[in-house]
N, C-alpha and C positions, 0 to 999 in steps of 0.2 A: 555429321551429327545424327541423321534418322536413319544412318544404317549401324550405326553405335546404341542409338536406342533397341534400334528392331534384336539384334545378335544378345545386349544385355538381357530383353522380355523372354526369349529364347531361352539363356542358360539358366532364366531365374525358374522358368516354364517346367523344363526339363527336372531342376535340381527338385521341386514340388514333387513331381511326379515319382521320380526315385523315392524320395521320402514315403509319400503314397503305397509303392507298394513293397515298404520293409514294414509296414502299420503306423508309420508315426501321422502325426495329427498336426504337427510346427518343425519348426526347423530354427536351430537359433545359431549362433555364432557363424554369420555368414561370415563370406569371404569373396570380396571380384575383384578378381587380375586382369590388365586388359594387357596385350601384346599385339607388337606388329610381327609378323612373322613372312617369307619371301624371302626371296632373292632382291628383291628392290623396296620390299617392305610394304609391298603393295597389296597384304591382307593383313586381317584384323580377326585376333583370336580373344575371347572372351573366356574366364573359367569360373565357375561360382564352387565354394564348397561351405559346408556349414555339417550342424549334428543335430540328425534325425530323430525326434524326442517326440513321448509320446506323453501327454499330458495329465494328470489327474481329474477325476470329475468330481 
């Protein structure tokens, strides 16, 4: 469970950051997949995506 959390803060972290530096300001229609991935299945792959939107003021 808190290495499920840590790897989600992670791709949510990352996915900001990208956004960040195309210029957008949010990110809406996210999206998280989780997968076990291994030969025994003995890791955990996270993917977040969403669309980089840059808001009105």
């Amino acid at each position: 469970e808190k290495e499920l959390r840590k790897a989600r803060e992670i791709a949510f972290q990352e996915l900001g950051e990208q956004a960040k530096a195309l210029g957008a300001d949010a990110v809406v229609g996210i999206d998280i997949d989780y997968e076990t991935v291994g030969k025994d299945g003995s890791m955990l792959m996270v993917s977040v995506s969403g669309t980089a939107v840059k808001t009105r003021r």
